[in-house]
C-alpha positions as CSV (number, residue, x, y, z in Angstrom):
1,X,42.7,-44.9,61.1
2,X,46.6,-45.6,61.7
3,X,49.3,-44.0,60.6
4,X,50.5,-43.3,58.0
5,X,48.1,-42.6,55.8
6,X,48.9,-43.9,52.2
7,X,47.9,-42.1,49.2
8,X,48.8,-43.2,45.3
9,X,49.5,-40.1,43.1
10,X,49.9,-40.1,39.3
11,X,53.3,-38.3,37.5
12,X,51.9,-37.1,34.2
13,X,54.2,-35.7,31.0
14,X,52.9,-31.8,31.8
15,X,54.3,-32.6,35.9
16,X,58.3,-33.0,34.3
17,X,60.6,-30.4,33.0
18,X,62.9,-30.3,30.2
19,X,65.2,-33.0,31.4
20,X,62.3,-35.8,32.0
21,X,62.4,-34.8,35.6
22,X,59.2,-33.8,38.1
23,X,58.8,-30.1,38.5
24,X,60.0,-29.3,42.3
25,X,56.7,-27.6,43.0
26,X,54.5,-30.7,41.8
27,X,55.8,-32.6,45.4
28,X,53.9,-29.7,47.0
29,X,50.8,-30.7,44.6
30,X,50.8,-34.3,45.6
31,X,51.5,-33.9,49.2
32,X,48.5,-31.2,49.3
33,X,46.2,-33.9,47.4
34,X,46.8,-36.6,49.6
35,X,46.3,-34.2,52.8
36,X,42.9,-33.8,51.1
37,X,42.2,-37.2,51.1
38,X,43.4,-37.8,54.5
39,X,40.6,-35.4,55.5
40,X,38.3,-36.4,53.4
41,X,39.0,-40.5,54.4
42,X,38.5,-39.0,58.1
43,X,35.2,-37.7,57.7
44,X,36.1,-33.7,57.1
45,X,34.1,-33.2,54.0
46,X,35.3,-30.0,51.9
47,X,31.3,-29.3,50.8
48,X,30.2,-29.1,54.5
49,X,29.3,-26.0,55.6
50,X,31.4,-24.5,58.4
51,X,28.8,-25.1,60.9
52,X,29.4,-28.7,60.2
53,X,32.8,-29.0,59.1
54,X,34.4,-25.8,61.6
55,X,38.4,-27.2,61.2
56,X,37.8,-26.8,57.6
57,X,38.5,-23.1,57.9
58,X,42.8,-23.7,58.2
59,X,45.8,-22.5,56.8
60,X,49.1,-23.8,55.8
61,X,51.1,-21.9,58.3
62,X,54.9,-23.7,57.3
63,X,55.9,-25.9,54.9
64,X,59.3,-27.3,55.0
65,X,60.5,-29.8,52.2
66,X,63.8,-31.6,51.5
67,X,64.3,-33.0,47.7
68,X,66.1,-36.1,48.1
69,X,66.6,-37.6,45.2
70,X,65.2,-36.7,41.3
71,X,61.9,-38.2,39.9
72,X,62.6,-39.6,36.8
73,X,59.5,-39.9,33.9
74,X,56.2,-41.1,34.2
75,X,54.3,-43.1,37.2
76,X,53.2,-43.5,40.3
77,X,54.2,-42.0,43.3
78,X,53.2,-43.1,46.8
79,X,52.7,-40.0,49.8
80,X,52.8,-41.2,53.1
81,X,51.4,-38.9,55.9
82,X,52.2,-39.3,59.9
83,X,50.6,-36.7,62.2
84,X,53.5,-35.7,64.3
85,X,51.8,-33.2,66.5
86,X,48.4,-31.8,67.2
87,X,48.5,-28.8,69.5
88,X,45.7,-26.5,70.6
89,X,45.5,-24.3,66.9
90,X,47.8,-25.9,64.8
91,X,48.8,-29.1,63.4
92,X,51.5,-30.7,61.8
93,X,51.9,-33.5,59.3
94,X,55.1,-35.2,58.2
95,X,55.1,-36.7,54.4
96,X,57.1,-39.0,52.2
97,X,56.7,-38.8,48.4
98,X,57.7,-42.7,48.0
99,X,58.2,-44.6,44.9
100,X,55.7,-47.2,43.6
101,X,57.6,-50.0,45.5
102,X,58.2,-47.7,48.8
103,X,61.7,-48.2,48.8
104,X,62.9,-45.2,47.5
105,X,62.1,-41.8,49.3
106,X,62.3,-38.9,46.8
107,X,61.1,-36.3,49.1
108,X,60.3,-35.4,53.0
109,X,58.2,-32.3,54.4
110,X,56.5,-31.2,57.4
111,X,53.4,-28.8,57.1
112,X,51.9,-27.1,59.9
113,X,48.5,-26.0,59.6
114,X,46.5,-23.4,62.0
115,X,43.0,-23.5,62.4
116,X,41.4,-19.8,62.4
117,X,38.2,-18.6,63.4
118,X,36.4,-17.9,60.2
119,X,35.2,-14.2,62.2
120,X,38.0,-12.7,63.3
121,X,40.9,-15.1,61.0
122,X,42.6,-15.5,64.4
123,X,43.8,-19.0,65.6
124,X,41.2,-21.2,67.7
125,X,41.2,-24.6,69.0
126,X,40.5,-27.3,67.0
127,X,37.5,-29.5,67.5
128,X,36.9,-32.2,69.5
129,X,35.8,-34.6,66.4
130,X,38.9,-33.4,65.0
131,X,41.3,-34.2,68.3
132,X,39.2,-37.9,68.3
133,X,39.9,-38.7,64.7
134,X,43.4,-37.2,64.4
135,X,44.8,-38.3,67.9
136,X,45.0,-42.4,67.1
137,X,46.9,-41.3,64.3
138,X,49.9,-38.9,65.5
139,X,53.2,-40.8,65.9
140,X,56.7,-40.2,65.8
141,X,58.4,-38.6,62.5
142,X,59.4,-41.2,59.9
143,X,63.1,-41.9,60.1
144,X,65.4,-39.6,57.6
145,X,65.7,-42.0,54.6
146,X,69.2,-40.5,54.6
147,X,70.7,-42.0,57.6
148,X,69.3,-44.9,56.1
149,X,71.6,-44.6,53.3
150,X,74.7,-44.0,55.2
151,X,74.2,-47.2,57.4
């Protein structure tokens, strides 16, 4: 699979606030969702047992988001995600909550996750199926849509 790794997400009337705008903590929703998928599209199936699906067992170590721009109303929002890095225990994966067209960037993040032994909740390595189905895809960040708009 190449990166990144498109996702389509629905903005619903309950996902805005009081001035038509999406809720801050719905990006986090949406980015989370299409993460899922990205797993799921990679063969990690959530209703595998451990034994099968090990690298299931992870946390959200760090999450870092910038809000670049407001979400206006109802639509469809596109989440982009690059692997950037995939280190012994952890993992991280930049996103880009997109418009429907792609053009505008209404949000950036990074997340890092950490694999953990499910016995001890300590960090361990991730697997080898992991490392071969992640690896193709890590790549540089995507470029700050903000120096985009200063050129």
């Amino acid at each position: 699979m190449k990166s990144p790794y498109r996702s389509v997400q629905r903005v619903y009337f309950d996902d805005l606030d009081a001035l038509n705008i999406l809720h801050n903590v719905r990006f986090l929703l949406f980015i989370e969702r299409a993460r899922g998928e990205l797993f799921q599209a990679l063969g990690f199936l959530w209703e595998h047992d451990v034994s099968v699906n090990p690298d299931k067992f992870h946390v959200v170590a760090e999450h870092h988001i910038r809000y670049l721009q407001p979400v206006r109303g109802e639509g469809e929002l596109h989440i982009e995600l690059t692997p950037i890095h995939l280190g012994t225990t952890s993992l991280v994966i930049a996103a880009q909550v997109r418009g429907k067209h792609g053009s505008e960037v209404y949000a950036d993040s990074t997340t890092r996750l950490v694999r953990l032994d499910p016995a001890t909740n300590t960090p361990c390595p991730w697997s080898e199926r992991m490392r071969q189905q992640m690896g193709p895809m890590i790549g540089p960040p995507p470029p700050d849509p903000r120096a985009a708009r200063a050129t």
